[in-house]
N, C-alpha and C positions, 0 to 999 in steps of 0.2 A: 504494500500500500504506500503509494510514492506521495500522495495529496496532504498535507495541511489539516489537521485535526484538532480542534478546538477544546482539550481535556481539561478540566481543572487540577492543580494539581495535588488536589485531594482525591481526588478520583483515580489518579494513577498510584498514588500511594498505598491504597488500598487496594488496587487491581487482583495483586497475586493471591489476597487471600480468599477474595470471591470465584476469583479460578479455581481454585483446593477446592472450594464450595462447589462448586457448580458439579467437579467432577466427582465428589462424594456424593452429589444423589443420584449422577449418569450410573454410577456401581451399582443403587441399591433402587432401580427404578418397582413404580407402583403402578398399578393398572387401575383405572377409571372407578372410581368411587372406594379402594382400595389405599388412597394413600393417608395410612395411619401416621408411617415415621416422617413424612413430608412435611405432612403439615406440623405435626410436632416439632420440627424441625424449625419451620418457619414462624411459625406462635410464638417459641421459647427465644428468638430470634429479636423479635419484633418488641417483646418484651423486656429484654435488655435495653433495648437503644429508646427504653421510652414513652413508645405506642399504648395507646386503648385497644386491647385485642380481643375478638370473638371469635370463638375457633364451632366448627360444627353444624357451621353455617349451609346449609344444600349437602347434606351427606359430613363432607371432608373438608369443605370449605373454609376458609381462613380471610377475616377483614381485619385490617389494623388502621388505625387512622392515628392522625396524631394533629393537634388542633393550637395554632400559634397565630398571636395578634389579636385583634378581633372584625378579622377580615370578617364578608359574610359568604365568600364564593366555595366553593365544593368544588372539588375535583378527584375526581375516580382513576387509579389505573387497577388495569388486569393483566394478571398470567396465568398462564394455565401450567397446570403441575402431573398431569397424567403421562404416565408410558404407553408404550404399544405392545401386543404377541406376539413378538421376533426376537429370534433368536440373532442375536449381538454376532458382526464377522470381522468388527474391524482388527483384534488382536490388543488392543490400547492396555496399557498399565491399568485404567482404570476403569476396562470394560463392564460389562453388567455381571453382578455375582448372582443374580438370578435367571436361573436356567428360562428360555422361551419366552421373556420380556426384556425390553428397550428402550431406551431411551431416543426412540428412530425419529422421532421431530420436531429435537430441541425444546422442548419442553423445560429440562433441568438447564437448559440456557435461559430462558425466560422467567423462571422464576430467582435466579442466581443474578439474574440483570435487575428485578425489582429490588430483590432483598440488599444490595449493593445500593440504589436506590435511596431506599428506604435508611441504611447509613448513612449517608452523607446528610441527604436532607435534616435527618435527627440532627447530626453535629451544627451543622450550618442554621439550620431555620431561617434562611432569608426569603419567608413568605409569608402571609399573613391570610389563614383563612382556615379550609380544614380539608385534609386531605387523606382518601381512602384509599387503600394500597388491598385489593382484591385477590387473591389466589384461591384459583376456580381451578375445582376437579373436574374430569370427565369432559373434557373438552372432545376426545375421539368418539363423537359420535352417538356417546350414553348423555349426552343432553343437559350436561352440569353447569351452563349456564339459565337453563331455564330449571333446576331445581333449585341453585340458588338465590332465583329471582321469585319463586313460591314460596319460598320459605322467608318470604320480606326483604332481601338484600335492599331495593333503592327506599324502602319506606324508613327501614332501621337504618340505613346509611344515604340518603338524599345527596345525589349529585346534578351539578347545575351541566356537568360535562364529563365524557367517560371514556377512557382510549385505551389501547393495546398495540404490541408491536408482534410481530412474527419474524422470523430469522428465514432468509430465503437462499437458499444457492443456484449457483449459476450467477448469481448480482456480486462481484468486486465486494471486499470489506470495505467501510468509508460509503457507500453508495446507496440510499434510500429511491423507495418505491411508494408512490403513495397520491391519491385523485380525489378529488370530489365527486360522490356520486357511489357508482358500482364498486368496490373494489376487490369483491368476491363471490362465489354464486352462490346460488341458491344449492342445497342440496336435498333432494328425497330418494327416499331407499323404497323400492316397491317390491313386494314377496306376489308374484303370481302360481297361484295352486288350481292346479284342473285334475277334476276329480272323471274318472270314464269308468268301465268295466273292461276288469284284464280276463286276455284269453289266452291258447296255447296259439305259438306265433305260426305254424302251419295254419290254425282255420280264425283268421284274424277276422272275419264277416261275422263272428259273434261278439267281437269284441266293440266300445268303444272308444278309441285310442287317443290318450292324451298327448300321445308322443308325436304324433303326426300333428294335433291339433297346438303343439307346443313351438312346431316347426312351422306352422301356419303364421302365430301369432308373431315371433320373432321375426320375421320378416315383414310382415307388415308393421312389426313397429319401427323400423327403417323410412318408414315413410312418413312419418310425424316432421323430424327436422326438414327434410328435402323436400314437402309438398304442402307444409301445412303451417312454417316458422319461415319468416321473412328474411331474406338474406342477410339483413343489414342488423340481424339478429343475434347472436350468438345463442346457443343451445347444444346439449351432448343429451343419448338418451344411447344406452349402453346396457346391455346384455353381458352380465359379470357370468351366472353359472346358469345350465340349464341340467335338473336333476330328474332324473326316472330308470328306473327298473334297475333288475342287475343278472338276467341274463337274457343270453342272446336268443329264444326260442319264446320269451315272453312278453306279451304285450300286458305292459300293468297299468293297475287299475288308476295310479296318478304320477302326476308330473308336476314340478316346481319351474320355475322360473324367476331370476334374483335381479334386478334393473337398480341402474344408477340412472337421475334424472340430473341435470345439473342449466341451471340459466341464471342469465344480469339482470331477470328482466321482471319483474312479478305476476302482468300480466301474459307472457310468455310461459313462465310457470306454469299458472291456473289454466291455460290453453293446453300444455301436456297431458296433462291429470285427465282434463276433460277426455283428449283424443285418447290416449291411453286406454282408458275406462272403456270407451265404447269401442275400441279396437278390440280387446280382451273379448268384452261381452259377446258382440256378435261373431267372432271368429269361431268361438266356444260355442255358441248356439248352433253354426253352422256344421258343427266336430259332432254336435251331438253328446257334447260334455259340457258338465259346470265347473264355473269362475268362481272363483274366488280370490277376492283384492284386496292387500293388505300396504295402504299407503301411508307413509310414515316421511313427516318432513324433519329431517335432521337439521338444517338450516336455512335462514332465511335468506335471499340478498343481500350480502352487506353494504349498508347504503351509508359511508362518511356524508355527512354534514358540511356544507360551505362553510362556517364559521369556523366551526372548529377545525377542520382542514385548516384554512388559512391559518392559525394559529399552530397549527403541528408545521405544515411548512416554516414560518418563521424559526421554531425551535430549531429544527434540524438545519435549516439555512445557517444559522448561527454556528452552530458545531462543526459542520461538514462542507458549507456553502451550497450557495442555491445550483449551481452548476450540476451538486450530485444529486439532483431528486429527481426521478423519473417517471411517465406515467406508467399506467400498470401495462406490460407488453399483452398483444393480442393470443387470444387463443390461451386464456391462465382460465381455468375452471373450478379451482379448490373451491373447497367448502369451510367453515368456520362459524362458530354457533357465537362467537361474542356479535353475527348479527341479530339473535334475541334483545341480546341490551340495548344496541345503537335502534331497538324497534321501541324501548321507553325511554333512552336518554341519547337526546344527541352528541357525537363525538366523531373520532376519528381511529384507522386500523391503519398502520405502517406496514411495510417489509425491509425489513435491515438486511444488508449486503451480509452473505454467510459463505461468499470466497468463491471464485469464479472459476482455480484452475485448484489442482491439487489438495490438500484439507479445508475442508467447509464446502466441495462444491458437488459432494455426490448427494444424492436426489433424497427428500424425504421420505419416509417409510420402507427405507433400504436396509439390509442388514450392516453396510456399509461406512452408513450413517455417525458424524458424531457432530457437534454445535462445533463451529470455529469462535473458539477465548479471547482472538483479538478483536472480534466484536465485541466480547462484552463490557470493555469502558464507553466505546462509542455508544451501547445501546443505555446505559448508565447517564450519559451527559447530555443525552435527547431529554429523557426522563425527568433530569435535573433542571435541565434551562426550560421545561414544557413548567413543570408545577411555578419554579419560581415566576417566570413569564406571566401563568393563568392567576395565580393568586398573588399579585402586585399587592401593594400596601396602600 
């Protein structure tokens, strides 16, 4: 990283031991709604340097805030703290000690960047107002932003604005990503199950075959994006597994089918869903077998806010300069559920450079995978010049 970076040098002082940190929870990762010593971790943490902390929050959830001056402005950040079911390849000193779970999408970078954070701030207190420092479980997928928003997070902790970063590879370290508007998609998971009667695969005319009617289905939903979403659209509608029988003489009595839906757009969404459904239905009507649809939206559109965008711009303008912020490249489809939150408080979702060639730039949910450390002062100094910036005196 050859550019000019704007560190305090409290920030760098403290570096190497939120590195130790970081990589002590990469070892001992915890899977979605599972992390006991995490957040213990980070409560006992937050405790020290200070904070009002509530631990228990949506399952595993962890809030700390800490309240200086008598500003009246709120501000929120989040990390998420959950692992993934992968089995760790990189060989690292301090790869994961538990067998078939990972650390594959920086997660323990994310919350190692708050908790570093959340020091400095404590030491410094050059803000006036109050600010809540979020660590959300179950970010992959098990919905831990909307369980810790049931369980009261913005009523018990009221924020006027509420942001998060994500660590991204392939982007340079030094280099943000970050828009007003879309910045991530929509995600729904749909379970298709068709139920027929199995017969022996020689006299298949007694049978009514889900398998056929599953090969039916699959292809026509190929033709959702391509005949029925506007070019100028983006949308994915993808066929992950397709499950039935298990052997070769048998036609069985059901079949599954496992879809990823993924769009920018919300009306584009609710247009899938719909064609979907009636694609399903009448295919399965036509097979001579029953639908059954199990839709499930993991995420909503993440839609940054003007304002607060323009205010995350300035921060990271100031640390890294405006040169390095880019808009979100074409054709990025992820999912991410902090757009629940940005659904009752507006704010903003970053992607921090996580190393373009060599460590930090193999792909997330790889076994491969590890967070690049020399992001995490940078993601540290965003954090620090965003609270100080938002809660002015």
């Amino acid at each position: 990283m050859s550019q000019t970076v704007n560190i305090h040098p409290e920030i760098r002082e403290h570096t190497a031991e939120f590195v130790e940190l970081r990589q002590r929870i990469h070892s001992h990762p915890e899977l979605g709604f599972e992390e006991v010593q995490t957040s213990r971790l980070v409560a006992q943490k937050l405790r020290d340097w200070g904070y009002d902390v509530t631990e228990g929050i949506g399952g595993t959830g962890v809030v700390g805030q800490l309240k200086v001056g008598n500003g009246s402005r709120k501000i929120g950040i989040r990390a998420d703290m959950d692992a993934l079911p992968i089995t760790e390849g990189t060989g690292l000193p301090y790869a994961s000690q538990v067998q078939g779970k990972m650390h594959a999408c920086g997660h323990d970078g994310h919350t190692a960047i708050l908790l570093a954070t959340a020091h400095y701030l404590a030491r410094t207190r050059r803000f006036s107002g109050t600010l809540n420092l979020i660590f959300q479980p179950a970010e992959e997928g098990l919905g831990g932003a909307l369980r810790m928003m049931a369980d009261g997070l913005f009523k018990r902790f009221p924020c006027d604005g509420i942001y998060a970063l994500h660590n991204a590879p392939g982007l340079p370290v030094g280099k943000f990503v970050v828009q007003s508007g879309a910045m991530a998609a929509s995600s729904d998971a749909v379970t298709i199950t068709l139920r027929g009667k199995g017969s022996h695969g020689a006299m298949p005319h007694f049978s009514r075959d889900p398998v056929v009617a599953a090969a039916s289905i699959v292809m026509a939903l190929q033709t959702i994006v391509s005949r029925n979403i506007s070019t100028a659209d983006a949308a994915v509608v993808t066929v992950g597994a397709i499950q039935a029988g298990t052997a070769h003489n048998v036609v069985p009595s059901t079949a599954t089918i496992l879809v990823t839906v993924r769009t920018l757009n919300r009306e584009v969404q609710t247009l899938i869903e719909s064609r979907l459904r009636e694609i399903v239905e009448f295919q399965a009507r036509s097979m001579g077998v029953e639908a059954e649809i199990d839709y499930k939206a993991i995420s909503r559109v993440l839609m940054n806010t003007p304002k607060e965008t323009a205010l995350a711009r300035e921060a990271i303008a100031a640390i890294v300069g405006a040169e390095n912020i880019f808009p979100l490249p074409p054709g990025r489809m992820g999912g991410e559920d902090f757009s629940w939150m940005l659904d009752e408080v507006p704010g903003c979702y970053v992607a921090l450079g996580n190393g373009a060639e060599g460590h930090g730039s193999c792909m997330l949910h790889n076994p491969g995978y590890d967070f690049n450390d020399e992001a995490l002062p940078i993601g540290v100094s965003y954090w620090a010049r965003l609270v100080e910036q938002y809660l002015t005196a």
